[in-house]
Each structure stands twice: as C-alpha cells, then as structure tokens.
C-alpha positions in Angstrom: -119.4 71.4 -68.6 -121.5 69.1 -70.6 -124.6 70.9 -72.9 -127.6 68.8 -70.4 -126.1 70.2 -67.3 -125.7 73.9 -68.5 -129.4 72.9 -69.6 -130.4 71.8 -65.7 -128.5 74.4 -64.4 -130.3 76.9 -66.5 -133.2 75.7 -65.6 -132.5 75.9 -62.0 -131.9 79.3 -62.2 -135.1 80.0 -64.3 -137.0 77.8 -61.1 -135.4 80.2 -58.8 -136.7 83.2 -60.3 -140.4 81.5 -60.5 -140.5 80.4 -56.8 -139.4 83.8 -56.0 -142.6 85.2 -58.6 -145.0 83.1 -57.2 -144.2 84.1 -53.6 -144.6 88.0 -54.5 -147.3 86.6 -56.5 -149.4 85.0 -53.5 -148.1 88.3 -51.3 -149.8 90.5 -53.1 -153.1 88.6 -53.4 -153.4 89.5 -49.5 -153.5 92.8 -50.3 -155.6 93.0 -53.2 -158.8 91.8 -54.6 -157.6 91.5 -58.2 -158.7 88.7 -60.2 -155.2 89.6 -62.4 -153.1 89.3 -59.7 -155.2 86.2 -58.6 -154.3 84.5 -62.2 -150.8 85.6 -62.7 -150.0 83.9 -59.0 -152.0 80.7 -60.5 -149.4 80.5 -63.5 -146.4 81.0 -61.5 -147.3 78.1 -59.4 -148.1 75.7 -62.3 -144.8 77.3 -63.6 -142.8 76.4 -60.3 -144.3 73.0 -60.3 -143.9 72.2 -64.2 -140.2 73.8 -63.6 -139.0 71.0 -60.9 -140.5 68.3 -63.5 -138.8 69.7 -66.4 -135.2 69.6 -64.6 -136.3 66.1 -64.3 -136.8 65.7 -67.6 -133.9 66.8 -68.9 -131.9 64.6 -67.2 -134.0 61.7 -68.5 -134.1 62.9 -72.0 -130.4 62.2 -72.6 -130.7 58.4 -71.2 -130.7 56.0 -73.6 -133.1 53.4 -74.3 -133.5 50.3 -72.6 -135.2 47.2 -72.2 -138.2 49.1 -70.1 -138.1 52.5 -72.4 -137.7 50.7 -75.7 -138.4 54.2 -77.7 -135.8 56.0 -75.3 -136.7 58.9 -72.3 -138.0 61.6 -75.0 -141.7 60.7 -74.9 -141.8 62.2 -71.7 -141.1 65.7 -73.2 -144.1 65.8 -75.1 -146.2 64.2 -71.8 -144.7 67.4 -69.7 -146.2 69.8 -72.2 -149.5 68.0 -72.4 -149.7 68.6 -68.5 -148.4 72.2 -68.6 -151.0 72.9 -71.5 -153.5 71.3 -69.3 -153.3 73.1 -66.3 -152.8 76.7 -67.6 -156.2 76.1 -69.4 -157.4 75.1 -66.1 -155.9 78.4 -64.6 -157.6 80.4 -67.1 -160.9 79.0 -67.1 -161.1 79.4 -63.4 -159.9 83.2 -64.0 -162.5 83.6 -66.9 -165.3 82.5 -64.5 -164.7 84.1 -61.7 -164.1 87.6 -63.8 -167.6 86.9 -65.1 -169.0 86.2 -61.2 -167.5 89.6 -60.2 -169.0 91.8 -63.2 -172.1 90.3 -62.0 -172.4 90.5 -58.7 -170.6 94.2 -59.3 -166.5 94.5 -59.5 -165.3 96.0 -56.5 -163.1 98.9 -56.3 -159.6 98.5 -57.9 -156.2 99.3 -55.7 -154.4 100.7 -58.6 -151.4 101.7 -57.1 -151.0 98.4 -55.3 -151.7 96.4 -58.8 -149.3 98.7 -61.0 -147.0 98.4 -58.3 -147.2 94.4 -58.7 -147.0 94.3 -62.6 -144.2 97.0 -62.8 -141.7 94.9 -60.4 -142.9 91.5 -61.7 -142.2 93.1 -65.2 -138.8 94.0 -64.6 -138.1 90.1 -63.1 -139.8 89.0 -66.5 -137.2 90.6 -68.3 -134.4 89.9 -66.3 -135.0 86.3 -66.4 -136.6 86.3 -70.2 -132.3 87.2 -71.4 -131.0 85.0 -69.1 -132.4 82.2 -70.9 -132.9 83.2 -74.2 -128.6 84.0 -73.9 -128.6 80.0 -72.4 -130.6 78.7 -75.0 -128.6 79.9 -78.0 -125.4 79.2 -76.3 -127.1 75.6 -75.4 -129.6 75.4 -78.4 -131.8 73.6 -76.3 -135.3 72.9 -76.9 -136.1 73.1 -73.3 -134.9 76.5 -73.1 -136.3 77.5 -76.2 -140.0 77.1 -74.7 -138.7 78.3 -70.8 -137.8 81.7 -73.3 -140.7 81.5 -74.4 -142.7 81.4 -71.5 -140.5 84.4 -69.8 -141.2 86.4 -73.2 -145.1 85.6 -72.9 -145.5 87.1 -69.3 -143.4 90.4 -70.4 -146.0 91.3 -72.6 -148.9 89.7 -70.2 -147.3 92.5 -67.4 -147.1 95.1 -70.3 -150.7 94.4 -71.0 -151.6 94.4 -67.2 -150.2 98.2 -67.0 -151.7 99.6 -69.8 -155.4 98.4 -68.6 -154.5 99.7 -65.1 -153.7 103.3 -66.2 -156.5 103.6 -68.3 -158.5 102.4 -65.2 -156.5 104.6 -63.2 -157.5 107.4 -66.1 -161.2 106.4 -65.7 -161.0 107.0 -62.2 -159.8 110.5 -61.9 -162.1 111.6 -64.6 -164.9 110.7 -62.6 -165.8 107.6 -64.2 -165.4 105.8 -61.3 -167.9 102.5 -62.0 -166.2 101.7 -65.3 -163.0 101.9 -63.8 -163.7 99.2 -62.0 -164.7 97.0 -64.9 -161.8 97.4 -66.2 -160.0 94.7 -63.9 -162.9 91.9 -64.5 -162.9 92.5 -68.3 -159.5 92.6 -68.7 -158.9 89.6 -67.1 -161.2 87.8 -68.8 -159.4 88.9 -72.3 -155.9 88.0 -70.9 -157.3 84.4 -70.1 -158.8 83.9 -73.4 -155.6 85.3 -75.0 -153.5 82.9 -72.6 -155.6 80.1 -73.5 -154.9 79.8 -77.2 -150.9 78.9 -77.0 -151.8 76.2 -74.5 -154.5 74.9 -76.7 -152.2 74.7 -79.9 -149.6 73.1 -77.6 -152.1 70.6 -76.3 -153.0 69.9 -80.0 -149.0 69.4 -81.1 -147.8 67.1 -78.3 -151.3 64.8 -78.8 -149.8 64.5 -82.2 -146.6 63.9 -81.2 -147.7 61.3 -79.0 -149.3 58.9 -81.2 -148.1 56.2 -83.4 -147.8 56.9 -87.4 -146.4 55.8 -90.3 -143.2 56.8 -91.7 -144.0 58.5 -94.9 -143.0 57.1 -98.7 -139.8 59.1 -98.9 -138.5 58.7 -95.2 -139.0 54.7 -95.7 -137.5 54.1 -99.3 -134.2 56.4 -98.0 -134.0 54.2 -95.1 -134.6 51.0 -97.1 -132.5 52.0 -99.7 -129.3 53.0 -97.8 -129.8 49.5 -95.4 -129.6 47.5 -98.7 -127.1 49.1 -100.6 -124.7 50.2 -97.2 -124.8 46.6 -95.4 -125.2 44.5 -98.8 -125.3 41.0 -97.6 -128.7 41.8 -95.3 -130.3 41.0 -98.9 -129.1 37.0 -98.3 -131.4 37.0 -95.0 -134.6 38.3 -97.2 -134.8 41.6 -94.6 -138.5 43.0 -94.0 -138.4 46.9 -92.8 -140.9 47.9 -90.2 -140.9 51.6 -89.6 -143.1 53.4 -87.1 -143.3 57.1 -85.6 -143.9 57.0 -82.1 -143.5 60.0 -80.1 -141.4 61.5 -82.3 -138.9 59.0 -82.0 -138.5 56.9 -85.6 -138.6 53.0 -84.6 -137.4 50.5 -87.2 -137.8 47.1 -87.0 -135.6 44.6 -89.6 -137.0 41.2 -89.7 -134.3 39.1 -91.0 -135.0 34.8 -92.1 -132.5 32.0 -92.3 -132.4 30.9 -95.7 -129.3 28.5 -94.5 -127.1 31.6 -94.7 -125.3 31.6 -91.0 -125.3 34.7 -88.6 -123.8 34.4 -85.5 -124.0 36.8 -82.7 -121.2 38.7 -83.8 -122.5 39.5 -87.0 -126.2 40.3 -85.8 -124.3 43.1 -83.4 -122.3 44.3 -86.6 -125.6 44.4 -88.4 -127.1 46.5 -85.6 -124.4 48.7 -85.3 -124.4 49.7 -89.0 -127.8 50.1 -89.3 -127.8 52.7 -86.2 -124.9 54.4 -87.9 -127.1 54.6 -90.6 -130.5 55.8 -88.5 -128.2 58.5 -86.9 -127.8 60.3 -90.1 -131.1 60.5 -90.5 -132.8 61.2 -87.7 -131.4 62.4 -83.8 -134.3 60.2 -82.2 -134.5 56.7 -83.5 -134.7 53.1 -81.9 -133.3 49.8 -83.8 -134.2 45.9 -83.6 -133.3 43.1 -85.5 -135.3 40.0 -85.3 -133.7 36.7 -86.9 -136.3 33.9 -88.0 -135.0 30.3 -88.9 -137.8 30.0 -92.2 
C-alpha cells in the first residue's frame, strides 16, 4: 500500500476514535453540569469535523499542480490549521467565559464521581489512540500524523490534568471544605482553556506565515541560479531572468527566457523544463516551474 493511503487510512481510524469521544463526550454533558466536560466535548467536535477535512486533504496534497492550482494542493495544509487554530480558540474562549459566569453567579455542586469517571475512560481512549498514530506516523513519517500525535498526546495530559483537579476537589469535599470544592471545576477550567489556547495561537501565527508570499533568500536564489546556468549551459544564449517567490511554502520559480535569434522549438522548451525541475527537486520537495520565452 502506497504511503498517502496508509496516511488516509490512519486517519480514518484516528476519526473513528474521535466520533466515538465526542459521542461519550456530549453523553456525559446530560449528566453533568461541568464546564470541563462541556469543553472537552467542544474540542472533540471541532476535532471530528477538522478530521473528515484533513482525510480530504491528504488526498489533495499529493495532486500535482495544474493549470487552476498553479502552486500545487499543499496550500490547503496550512489553510486547515488556520481553521483548526481558529475554532479551538473559539472553544476556549467560550469555556473561559462561561467558567467566569459560574464563579459569579456561584459554581454549583460538582458530581465527582461522574467527572472522574468521564476523564479516567476518555484517558485510557487518549492513549490508546495517541500509539496508534504516533507507531503510523514513524512508519509513514507523515506530517499529518505528526500533528494528529500530537493532538492525541495533548488531551492525555489535558485528562491527566482533569483528574488531578477532581481529587483534590473530591479531597476538599470530604474535609468539609465543601464551597471551595466547588470552585475547583470553574477555575480549573478556566486555566485548562488558557493553557489550550497558547498552541493554537502559535499555530495560528506559523500557518499566517506560511501562507503569505516572500522572497527567496540570497543563498537559496544564487544555488538555484547558479546550478540552472552551469547544469543547462546553453539557457545563457536566451539571456534567462530568474524570478523566485515563496508562496505557501511552496518555492515558485519563474525563468524568463528572450530570443536573441537563437531558435527554441517546443521540444527544447520541455527539455529545458524538465531539467530545471530535476534541478528544483533536489532542492526543495515543494516547488512549481515556468518558462516564459520573449521574442526581444
């Protein structure tokens, strides 16, 4: 089996285990008043809805370009994130306020055993599913699965954290502290959220930089100028003119070639193309080629 369906079949699997989450997820908030439980259900649906797009994804990712997608299907990777990031922040400022509404109207009283019983089960899911992938993506070495490993690996220690603030409540509670005990699920909520938000945030940051245009920088450009003129040697009869671009992570280069009455026929423009993405491929994995031929 080819590496991008092991990757979409992976990731079907992961999407099974999150539909299954969000469903005990959305159970439990029947049962209890939590505003933990409330915001871990939230993520798993973001999670099952970001999951069908990202199976998507990856099978677009390995498309090549084309006259519509000039710079190729990969742009879409970082777009996915941006949408992810987006939503969790969403999640977690709606978790954040509503926390805050609760310790001031007065939390009401915690069902311990029915939360514990929650994070322990959804725990031992988390960790299930968090080996799966992590043993997919370094048998894969997909990116995609990298950050699905990641996710899995970021809700183990969200349930771990969920348990410990739960038996201290519980702690509180049979010491006769009864009030703060119930502060604890508010407050502890409202740290999770703020603690959820930063990886989102940085995310949001990276893929806004991934997404714009830049320049290629000094050394990048004189390596690829450099090994065009001295690897296809008779482009300097054409008086070439390099254009290089980062979009979206994907490295454009545009060679502007003029007719100084030196013939090029079709078949040599495609032999010039081909070289020269022979030539891209060893440099970078994402890269998009033109030539443009000017009669001076």
């Amino acid at each position: 089996m080819k590496t991008p369906q092991k990757e979409q079949r992976y990731l079907r699997i992961s999407l099974a285990m999150i539909m299954l989450l969000m469903v005990w997820g959305l159970i439990f908030c029947e049962f209890t008043d939590s505003n933990i439980v409330e915001l871990d259900a939230g993520a798993y649906i973001v999670s099952g809805l970001i999951g069908i797009i990202t199976i998507y994804v990856s099978k677009l990712q390995s498309r090549p370009s084309d006259r519509v997608h000039p710079f190729g299907y990969v742009g879409f990777v970082p777009i996915l994130n941006l949408i992810r990031s987006f939503m969790i922040l969403l999640i977690c400022l709606k978790a954040v306020s509503s926390s805050i509404g609760d310790l001031v109207s007065g939390p009401s009283q915690t069902e311990h055993d029915t939360v514990l019983l929650y994070a322990g089960v959804t725990l031992l899911f988390n960790g299930i599913a968090y080996v799966y992938i992590q043993r997919a993506y370094k048998k894969t070495g997909s990116e995609i699965l990298k950050v699905d490993a990641l996710e899995w690996k970021i809700d183990i220690y969200f349930n771990l954290c969920v348990m410990v603030a739960f038996t201290l409540s519980l702690g509180l509670k049979h010491a006769g502290f009864v009030k703060l005990a119930a502060h604890i699920d508010p407050v502890s909520c409202i740290v999770l959220s703020l603690i959820m938000s930063f990886l989102p945030l940085k995310m949001f940051r990276e893929n806004i930089q991934k997404l714009s245009v830049a320049s290629v920088d000094k050394v990048t450009y004189k390596v690829i100028r450099e090994r065009f003129y001295n690897e296809i040697p008779h482009i300097r009869a054409f008086d070439p003119h390099l254009t290089t671009i980062d979009m979206s992570g994907v490295l454009w280069v545009e060679v502007q070639l003029y007719n100084h009455n030196e013939g090029l026929d079709h078949e040599g423009l495609l032999a010039l193309e081909e070289k020269g993405k022979l030539i891209l491929a060893e440099i970078t994995e994402n890269y998009h080629l033109t030539f443009n031929f000017t009669s001076a």
